[in-house]
C-alpha positions as CSV (number, residue, x, y, z in Angstrom):
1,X,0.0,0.0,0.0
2,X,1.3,3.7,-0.9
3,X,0.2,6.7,1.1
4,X,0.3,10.4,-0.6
5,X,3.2,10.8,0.3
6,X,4.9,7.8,-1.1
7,X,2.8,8.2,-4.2
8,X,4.3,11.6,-4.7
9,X,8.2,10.3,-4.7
10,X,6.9,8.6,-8.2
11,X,4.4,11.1,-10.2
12,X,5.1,14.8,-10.4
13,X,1.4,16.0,-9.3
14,X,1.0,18.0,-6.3
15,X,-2.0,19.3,-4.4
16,X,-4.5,20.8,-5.5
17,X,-4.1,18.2,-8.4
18,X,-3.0,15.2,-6.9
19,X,-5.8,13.3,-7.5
20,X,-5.1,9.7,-5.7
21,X,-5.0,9.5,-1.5
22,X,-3.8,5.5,-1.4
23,X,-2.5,3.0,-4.2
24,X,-3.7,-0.5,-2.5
25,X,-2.7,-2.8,-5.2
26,X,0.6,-2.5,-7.2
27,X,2.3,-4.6,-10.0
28,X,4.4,-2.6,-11.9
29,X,3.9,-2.0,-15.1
30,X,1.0,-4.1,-15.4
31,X,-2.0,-3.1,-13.2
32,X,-2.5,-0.5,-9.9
33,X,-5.7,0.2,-7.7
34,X,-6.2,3.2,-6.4
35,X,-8.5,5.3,-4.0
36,X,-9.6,8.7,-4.1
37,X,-11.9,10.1,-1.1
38,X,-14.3,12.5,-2.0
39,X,-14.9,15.1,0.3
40,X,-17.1,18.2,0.4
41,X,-13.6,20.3,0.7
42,X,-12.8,19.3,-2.9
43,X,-11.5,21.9,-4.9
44,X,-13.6,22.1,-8.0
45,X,-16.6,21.9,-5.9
46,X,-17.2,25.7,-5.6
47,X,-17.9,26.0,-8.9
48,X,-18.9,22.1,-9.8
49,X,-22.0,22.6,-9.3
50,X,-23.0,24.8,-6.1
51,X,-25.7,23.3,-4.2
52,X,-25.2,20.2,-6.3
53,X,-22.0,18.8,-6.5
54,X,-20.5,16.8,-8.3
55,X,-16.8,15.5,-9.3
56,X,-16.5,16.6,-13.0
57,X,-16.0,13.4,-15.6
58,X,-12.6,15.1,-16.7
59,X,-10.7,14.8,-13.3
60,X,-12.2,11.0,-12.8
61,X,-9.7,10.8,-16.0
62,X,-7.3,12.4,-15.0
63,X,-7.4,10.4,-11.6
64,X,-7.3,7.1,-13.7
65,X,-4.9,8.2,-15.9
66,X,-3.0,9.4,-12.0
67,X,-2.9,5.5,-11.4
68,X,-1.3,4.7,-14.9
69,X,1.7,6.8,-14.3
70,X,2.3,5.2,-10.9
71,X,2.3,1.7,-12.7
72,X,4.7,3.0,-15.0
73,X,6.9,5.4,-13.1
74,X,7.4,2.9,-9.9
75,X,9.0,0.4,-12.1
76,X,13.0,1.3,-12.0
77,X,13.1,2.1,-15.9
78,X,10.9,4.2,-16.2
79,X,11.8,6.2,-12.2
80,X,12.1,9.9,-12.7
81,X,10.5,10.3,-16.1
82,X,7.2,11.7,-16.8
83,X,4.1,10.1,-18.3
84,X,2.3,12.6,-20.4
85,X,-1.7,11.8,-21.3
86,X,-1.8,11.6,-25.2
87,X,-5.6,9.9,-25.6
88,X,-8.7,8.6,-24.3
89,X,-10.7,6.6,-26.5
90,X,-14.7,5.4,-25.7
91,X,-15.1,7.0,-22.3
92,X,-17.9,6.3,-20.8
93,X,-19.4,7.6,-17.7
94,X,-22.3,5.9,-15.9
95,X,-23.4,7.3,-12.4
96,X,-22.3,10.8,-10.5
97,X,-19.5,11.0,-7.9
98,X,-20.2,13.1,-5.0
99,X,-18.9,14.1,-1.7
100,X,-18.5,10.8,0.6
101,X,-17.9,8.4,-2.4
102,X,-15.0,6.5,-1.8
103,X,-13.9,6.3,-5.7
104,X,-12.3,3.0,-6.3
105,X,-10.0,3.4,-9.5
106,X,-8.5,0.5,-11.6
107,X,-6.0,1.4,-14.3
108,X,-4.4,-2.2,-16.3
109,X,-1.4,-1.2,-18.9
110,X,-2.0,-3.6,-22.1
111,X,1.0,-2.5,-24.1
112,X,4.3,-0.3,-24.1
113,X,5.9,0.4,-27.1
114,X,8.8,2.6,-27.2
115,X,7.7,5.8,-25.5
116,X,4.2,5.2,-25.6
117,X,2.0,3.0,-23.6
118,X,-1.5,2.2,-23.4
119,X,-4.3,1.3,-21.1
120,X,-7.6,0.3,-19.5
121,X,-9.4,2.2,-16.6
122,X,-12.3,1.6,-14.7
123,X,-13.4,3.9,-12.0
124,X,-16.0,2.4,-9.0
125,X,-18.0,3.9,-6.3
126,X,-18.6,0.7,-4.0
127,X,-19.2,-2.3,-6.5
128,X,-21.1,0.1,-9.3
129,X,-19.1,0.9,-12.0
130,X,-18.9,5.1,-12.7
131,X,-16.5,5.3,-15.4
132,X,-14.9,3.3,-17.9
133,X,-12.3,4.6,-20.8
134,X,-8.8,3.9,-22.5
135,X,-6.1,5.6,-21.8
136,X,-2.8,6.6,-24.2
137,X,0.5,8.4,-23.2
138,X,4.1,9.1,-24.0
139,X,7.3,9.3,-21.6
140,X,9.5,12.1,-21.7
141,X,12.2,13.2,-19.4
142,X,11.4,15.9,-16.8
């Protein structure tokens, strides 16, 4: 398991966009499971939709896509690089996440091909599926 903290030794993100509180399941460079706790304190809620919030689609993405570079970057090859998003392909989003969900986020690499890997992501509140999508991106140096 990887706090916050440990998770921020591997990816570059920092708060307010650090977008992953635990990793609980690790392979490298093959699959990751993640947790993101939604609170009512969360950033984008001010304006995401007052009196009705609501974690917008894009940063349930970018949390997946959060758990894809920690796959990658934990694995000593690929340590102090950067994984930059290059696509999402058939995203599909099926129920709202809102403050008190515990979002439950799955990312599975399928293939990494030079300096360019790709990927599956499924995000969960409890056992219902709220997001599905595939993922793209390139390494670069920092």
């Amino acid at each position: 398991m990887m706090t916050q903290e440990d998770i921020k030794k591997f990816i570059p993100h920092r708060d307010p966009f650090l977008l992953l509180d635990e990793i609980i399941e690790l392979e490298p460079l093959k699959r990751a499971v993640g947790i993101k706790y939604i609170t009512e304190n969360e950033f984008y809620f001010q304006g995401h939709f007052p009196g009705t919030p609501v974690m917008p689609g894009v940063l349930i993405i970018e949390s997946l896509a959060q758990v894809g570079a920690t796959i990658l970057l934990t694995h000593p090859d690929y340590h102090g690089k950067l994984a930059l998003f290059t696509g999402i392909k058939n995203a599909k989003f099926r129920k709202s996440v809102v403050p008190g969900d515990k979002l439950i986020l799955e990312c599975e690499l399928t293939k990494i091909r030079s300096n360019f890997g790709y990927g599956v992501a499924k995000a969960y509140v409890g056992d219902q599926l709220v997001c599905e999508t595939e993922i793209s991106f390139a390494v670069g140096n920092k």
